[in-house]
C-alpha positions as CSV (number, residue, x, y, z in Angstrom):
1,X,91.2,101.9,120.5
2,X,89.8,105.3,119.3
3,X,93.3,106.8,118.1
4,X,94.0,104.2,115.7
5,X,94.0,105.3,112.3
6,X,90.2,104.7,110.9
7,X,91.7,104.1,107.5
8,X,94.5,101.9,107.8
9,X,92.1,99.9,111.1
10,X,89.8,99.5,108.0
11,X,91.9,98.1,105.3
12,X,93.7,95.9,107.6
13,X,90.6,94.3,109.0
14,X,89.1,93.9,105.1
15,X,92.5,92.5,104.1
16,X,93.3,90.3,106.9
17,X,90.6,87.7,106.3
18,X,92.0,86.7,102.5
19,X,95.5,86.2,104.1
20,X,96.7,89.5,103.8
21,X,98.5,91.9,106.4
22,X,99.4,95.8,106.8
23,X,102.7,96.6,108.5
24,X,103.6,99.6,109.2
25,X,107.3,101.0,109.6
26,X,109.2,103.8,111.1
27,X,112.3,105.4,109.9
28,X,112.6,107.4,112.9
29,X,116.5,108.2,113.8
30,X,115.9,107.2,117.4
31,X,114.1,104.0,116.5
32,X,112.2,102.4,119.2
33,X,112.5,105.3,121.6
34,X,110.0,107.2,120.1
35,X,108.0,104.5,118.3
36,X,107.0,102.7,121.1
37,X,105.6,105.8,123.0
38,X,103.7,106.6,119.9
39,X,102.6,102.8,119.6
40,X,100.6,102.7,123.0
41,X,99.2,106.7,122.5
42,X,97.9,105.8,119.1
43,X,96.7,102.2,119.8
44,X,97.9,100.7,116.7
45,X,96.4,97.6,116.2
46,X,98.9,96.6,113.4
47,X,102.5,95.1,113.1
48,X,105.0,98.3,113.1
49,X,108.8,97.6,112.8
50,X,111.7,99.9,113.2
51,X,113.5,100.7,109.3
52,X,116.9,101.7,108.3
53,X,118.0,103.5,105.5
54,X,119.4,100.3,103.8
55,X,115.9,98.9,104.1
56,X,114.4,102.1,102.9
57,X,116.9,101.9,100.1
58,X,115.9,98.1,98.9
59,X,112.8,99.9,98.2
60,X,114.2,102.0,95.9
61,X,114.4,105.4,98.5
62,X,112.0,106.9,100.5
63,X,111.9,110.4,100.0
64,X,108.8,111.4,101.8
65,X,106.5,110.4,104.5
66,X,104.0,108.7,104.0
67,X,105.0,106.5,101.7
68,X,102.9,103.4,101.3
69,X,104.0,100.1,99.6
70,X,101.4,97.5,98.4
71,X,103.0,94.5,98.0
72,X,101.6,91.5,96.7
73,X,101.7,87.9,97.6
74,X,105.2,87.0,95.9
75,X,107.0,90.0,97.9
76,X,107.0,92.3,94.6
77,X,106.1,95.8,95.0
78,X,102.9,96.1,93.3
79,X,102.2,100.2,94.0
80,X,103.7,102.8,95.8
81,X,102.1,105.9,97.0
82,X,103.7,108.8,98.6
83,X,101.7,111.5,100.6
84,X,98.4,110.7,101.8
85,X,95.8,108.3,99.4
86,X,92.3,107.4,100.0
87,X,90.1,104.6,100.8
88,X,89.3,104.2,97.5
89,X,92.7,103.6,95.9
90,X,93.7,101.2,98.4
91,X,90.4,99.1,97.8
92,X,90.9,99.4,94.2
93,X,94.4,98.1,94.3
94,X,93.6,95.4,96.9
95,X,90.7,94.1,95.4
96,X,93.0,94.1,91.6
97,X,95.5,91.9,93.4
98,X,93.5,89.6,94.8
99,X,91.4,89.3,92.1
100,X,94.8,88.5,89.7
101,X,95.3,85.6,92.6
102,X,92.2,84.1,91.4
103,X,92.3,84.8,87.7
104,X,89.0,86.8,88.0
105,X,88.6,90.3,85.8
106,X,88.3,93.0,87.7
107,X,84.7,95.1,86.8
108,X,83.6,98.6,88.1
């Protein structure tokens, strides 16, 4: 599974074992059509799902691509990036939610 990306592979395996998840979606017009091809050539090892604009638009719009959602354990958006972020950010913001969950202070 060399295509997958290294970055979301990793924060889906650290977050996985404290009950989380990463889901990815596509907002591609011809939905599955072009997903699924890009599914098996990528080898995501992740949940993907098929948007619309009305989901896009409960999220208050997506106006660019990437844009990542962090959404903690109640469903509520909790950050929301768009363009690329680093490994760093995503850790940092992970390891603040589930930190909150355990009424723990956060120190770096």
């Amino acid at each position: 599974m060399q295509d997958r990306n290294p970055l979301v592979h990793r924060i889906q395996q650290d977050v996985q074992e404290p009950g989380g998840a990463v889901l990815g979606m596509s907002l591609d017009n011809d939905g599955w059509e072009s997903v699924k091809p890009f599914l098996l050539e990528k080898k995501m090892d992740y949940p993907i799902m098929v948007g619309s604009d009305q989901l896009s638009q409960s999220f208050g719009g997506i106006d660019s691509l990437p844009t990542t959602f962090v959404i903690d354990r109640d469903g509520r958006v909790a950050f929301v990036h768009t363009g690329l972020v680093g490994k760093d950010t995503y850790e940092k913001e992970i390891r603040s939610l589930l930190d909150s969950e355990r009424g723990t202070m956060i120190t770096d």
